[in-house]
C-alpha positions as CSV (number, residue, x, y, z in Angstrom):
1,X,112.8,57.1,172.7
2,X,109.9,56.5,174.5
3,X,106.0,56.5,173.8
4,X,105.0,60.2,174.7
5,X,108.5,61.0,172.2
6,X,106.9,59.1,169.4
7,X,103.0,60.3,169.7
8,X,104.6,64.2,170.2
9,X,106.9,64.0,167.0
10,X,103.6,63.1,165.0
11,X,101.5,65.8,165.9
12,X,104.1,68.1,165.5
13,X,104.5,66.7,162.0
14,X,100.6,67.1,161.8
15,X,100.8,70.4,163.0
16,X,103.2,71.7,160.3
17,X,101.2,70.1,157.6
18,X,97.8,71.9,158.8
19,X,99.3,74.9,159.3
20,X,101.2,75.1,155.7
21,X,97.4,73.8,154.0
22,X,96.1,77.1,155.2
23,X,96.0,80.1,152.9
24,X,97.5,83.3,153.7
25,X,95.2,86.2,155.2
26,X,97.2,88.9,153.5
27,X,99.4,90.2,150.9
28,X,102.5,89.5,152.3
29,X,105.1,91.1,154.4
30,X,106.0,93.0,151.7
31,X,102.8,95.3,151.4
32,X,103.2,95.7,154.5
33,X,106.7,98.0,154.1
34,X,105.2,99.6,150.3
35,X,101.8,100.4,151.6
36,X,99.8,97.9,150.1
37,X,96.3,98.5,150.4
38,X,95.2,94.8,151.2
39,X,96.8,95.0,154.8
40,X,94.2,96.1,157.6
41,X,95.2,93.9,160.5
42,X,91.9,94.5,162.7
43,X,89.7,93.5,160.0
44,X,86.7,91.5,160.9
45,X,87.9,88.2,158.1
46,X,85.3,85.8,158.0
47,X,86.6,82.0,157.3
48,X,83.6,79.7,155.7
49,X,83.6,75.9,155.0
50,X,86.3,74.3,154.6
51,X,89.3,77.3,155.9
52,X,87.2,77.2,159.0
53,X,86.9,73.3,159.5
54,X,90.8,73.4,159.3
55,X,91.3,76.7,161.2
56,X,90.0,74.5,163.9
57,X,91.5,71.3,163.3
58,X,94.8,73.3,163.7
59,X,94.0,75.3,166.8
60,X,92.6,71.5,167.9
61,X,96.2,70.1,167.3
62,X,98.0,73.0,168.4
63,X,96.4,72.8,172.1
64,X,97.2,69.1,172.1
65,X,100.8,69.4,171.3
66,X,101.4,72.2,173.7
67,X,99.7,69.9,176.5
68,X,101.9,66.9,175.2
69,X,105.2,68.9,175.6
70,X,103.9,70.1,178.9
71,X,103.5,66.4,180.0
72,X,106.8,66.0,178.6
73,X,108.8,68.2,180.4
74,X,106.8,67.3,183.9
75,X,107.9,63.8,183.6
């Protein structure tokens, strides 16, 4: 197991952290089958302070996983 294997299983375990700290944007799958009213997927949803400080910390980590495992698989 070399360096690059090491550094990309520890942002993947980073990713899966960040992603599970943020709260969901809707009711559920569920409202979505019974008609819930809380389900309007083109709505213009706002994040503020700290959602959107994370929001970004996650899309931050997702790019650089997906350029790890590119990296990966080139060498």
């Amino acid at each position: 197991m070399g360096f690059l294997d090491i550094i990309l299983i520890v942002f993947a375990v980073i990713l899966i952290i960040l992603s599970l700290l943020q709260s969901g944007k809707s009711d559920g799958l569920s409202s979505a089958f019974t008609g819930g009213d809380g389900l309007n997927l083109f709505a213009n949803v706002k994040e503020r302070g700290a959602e959107k400080t994370l929001s970004n910390l996650t899309m931050a980590v997702g790019i650089i996983f997906f350029v790890l495992v590119l990296i990966a698989r080139v060498i």
